[in-house]
C-alpha positions as CSV (number, residue, x, y, z in Angstrom):
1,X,-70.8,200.5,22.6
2,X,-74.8,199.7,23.3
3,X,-75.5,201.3,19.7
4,X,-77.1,198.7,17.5
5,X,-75.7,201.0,14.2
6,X,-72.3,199.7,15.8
7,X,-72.4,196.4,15.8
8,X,-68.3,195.6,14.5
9,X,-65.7,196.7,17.7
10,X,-63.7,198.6,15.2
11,X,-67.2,200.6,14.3
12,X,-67.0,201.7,18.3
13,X,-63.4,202.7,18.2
14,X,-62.8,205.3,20.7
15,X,-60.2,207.4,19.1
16,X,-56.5,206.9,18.1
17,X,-55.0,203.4,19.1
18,X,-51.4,203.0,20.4
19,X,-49.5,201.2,17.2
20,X,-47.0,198.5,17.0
21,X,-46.2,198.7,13.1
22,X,-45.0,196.3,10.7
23,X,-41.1,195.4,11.3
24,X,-41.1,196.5,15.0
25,X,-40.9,193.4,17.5
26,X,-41.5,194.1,21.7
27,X,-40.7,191.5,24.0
28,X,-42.3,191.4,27.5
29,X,-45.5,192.2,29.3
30,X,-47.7,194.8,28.1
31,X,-50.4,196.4,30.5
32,X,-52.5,199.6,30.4
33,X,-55.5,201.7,29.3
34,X,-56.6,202.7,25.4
35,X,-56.9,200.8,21.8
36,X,-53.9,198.6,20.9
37,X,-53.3,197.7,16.9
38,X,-50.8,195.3,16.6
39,X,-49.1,194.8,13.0
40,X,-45.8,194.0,14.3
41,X,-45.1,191.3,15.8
42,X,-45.4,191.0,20.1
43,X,-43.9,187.8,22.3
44,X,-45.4,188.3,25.7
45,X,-48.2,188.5,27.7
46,X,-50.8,191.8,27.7
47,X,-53.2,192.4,30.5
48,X,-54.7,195.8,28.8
49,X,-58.1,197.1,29.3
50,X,-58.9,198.7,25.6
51,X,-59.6,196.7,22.5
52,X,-56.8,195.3,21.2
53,X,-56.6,194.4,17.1
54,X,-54.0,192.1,15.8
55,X,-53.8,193.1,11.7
56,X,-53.8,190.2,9.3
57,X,-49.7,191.1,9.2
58,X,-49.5,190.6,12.9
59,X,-48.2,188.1,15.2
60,X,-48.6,187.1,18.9
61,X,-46.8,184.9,21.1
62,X,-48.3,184.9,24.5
63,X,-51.5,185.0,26.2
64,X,-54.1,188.4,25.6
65,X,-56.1,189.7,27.7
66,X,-58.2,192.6,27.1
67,X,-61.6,194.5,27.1
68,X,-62.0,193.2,24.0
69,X,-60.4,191.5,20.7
70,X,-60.2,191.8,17.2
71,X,-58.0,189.0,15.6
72,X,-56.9,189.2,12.0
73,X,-53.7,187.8,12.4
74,X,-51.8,185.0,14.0
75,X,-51.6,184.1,17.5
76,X,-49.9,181.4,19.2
77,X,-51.4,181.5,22.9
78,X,-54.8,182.5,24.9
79,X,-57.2,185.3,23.7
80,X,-59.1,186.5,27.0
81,X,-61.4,189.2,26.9
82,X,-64.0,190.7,29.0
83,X,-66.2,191.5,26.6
84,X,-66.4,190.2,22.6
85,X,-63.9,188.8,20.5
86,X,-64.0,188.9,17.0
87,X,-61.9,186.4,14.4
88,X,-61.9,187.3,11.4
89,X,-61.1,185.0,8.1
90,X,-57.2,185.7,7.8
91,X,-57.1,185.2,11.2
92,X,-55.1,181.6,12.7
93,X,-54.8,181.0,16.7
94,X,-53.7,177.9,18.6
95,X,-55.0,178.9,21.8
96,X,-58.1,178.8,24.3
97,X,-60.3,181.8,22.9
98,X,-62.3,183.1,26.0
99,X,-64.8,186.0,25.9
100,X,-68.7,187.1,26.8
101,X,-69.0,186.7,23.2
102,X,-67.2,185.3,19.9
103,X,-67.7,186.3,16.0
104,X,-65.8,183.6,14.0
105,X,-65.4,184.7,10.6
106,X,-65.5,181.8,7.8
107,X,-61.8,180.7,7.0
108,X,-60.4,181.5,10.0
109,X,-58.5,178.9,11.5
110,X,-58.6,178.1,15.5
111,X,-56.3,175.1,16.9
112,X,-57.6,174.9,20.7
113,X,-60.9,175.5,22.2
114,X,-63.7,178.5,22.0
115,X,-65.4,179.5,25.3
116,X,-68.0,181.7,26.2
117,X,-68.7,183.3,29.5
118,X,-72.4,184.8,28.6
119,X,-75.3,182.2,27.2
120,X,-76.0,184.1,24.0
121,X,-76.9,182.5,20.7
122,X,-74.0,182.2,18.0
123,X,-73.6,184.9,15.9
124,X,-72.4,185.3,12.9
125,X,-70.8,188.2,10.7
126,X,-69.7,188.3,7.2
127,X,-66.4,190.4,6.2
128,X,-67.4,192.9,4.3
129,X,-64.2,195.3,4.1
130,X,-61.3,195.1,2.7
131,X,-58.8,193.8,5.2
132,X,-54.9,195.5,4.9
């Protein structure tokens, strides 16, 4: 994931993610290894150590805490990562956002606070595909 030509988490993907699709809801704690995408809809708690991506369809209730984040959708809770977090303009979270990092895409909406655990400079990115 040190490759400049990668600079997006979903540009460093690792292979095949586990999926929660569209219409399925899971209740409970989530924990384990690999790439989450989420485009269901999760109320619960996840202490997972892949990236986890939350589709502009998807919706979390509970706190997240992963390697990293990629948040299209809607969150009500904490986003904790490790690593960097990425919010991208559909995206809408009430919620402490915590990571070594934070991309905040213009439009999204954040109810809460952002904190970062590394003293970088802000960065910025612009959307540039087509979300779906």
């Amino acid at each position: 994931m040190n490759d400049p030509k990668l600079r997006r988490l979903r540009d460093a993907s690792r292979g095949p993610a586990s999926l929660i699709s569209e219409g399925c809801k899971i209740s409970g704690a989530l924990s384990g290894s690999g790439d989450f995408m989420i485009s269901g809809e999760v109320d619960g708690d996840c202490d997972l150590e892949g990236t986890v991506t939350l589709t502009q369809k998807g919706f979390w209730k509970g706190r997240i805490k992963a390697g990293a984040v990629i948040i299209a959708g809607r969150v009500e809770g904490d986003v904790v990562s490790d690593g960097r977090i990425e919010i991208s303009n559909t995206a809408r979270i009430v919620g402490t956002v915590t990571g070594e990092a934070i991309a905040v895409a213009e439009g999204a909406v954040v109810e809460g606070t952002m904190q970062t655990t590394s003293a970088p400079g802000p960065v910025e990115f612009v959307e540039k595909r087509n979300q779906g």
